[in-house]
N, C-alpha and C positions, 0 to 999 in steps of 0.2 A: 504494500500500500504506500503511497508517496504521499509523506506527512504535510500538514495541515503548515507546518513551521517555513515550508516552503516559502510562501507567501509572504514573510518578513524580508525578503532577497529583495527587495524595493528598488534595487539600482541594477539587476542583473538584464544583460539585454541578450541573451544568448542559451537558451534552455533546450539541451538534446539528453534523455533519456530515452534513446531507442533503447531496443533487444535490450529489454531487464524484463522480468519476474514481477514488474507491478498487477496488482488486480484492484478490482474495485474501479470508484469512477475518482476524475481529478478532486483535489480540495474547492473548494468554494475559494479558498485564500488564495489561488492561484491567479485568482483577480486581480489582485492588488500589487503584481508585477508589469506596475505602468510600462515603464522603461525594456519592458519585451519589444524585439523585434524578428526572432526568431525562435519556432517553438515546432521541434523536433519528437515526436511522441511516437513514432512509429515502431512495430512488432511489441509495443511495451506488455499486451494483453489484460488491457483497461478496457472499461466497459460503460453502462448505461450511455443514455443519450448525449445529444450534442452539447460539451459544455460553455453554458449561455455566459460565465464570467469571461469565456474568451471576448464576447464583445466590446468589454471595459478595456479590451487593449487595443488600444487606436494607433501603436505602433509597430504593431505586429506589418511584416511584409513576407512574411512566411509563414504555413502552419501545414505540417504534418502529424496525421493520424492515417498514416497508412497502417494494413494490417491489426485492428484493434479489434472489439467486440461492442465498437456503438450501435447503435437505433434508433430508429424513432425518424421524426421528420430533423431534417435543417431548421433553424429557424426563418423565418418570413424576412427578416429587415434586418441583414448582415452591413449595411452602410455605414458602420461605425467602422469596419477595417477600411477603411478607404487608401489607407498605403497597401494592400496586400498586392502581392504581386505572384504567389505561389500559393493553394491550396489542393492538396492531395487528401482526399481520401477512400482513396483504393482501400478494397478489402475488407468493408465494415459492410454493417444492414440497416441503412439507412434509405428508407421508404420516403416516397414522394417525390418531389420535381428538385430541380436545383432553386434555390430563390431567384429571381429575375435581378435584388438589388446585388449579386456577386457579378452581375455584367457591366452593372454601371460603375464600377469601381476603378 
């Protein structure tokens, strides 16, 4: 499980925890890494839905969750990443459409 204490890294702009033994879904505290601009989560074998604190990070310009165990829909109004410039996620079970606002981006 990837601890909640995460979320105290306030300044960190660079998050790759691929291929590790995590289960469970991210912390909620994972919000509160403004200063993300890269977030590497892929084969980690994390799970539930899409995590919505990813939206609090308006400086993301990458985000991988390839190979995970999410679901569920995307959310509707992803226009808060508006720097994203790469999102991957191959390999999960995530039902529904892509949102139309990942094209305006």
């Amino acid at each position: 499980k990837i601890p909640s204490s995460l979320g105290n890294l306030s300044y960190l702009i660079n998050l790759d925890l691929s291929e590790n033994d995590f289960t469970g879904e991210l912390p909620d505290s994972i919000g509160g890494l403004t200063q993300l601009t890269e977030l590497q989560l892929s084969v980690a074998k994390l799970s539930g839905k899409f995590p919505l604190q990813l939206l609090n990070l308006s400086s993301l310009t990458g985000i991988d969750l390839r190979f995970n165990k999410f679901q569920g829909m995307l959310p509707s109004n992803m226009s808060s990443l508006s720097k994203l410039v790469s999102f991957d996620i191959t390999g999960n079970s995530f039902s529904g459409s892509v949102p139309s606002s990942l094209f305006m981006i």
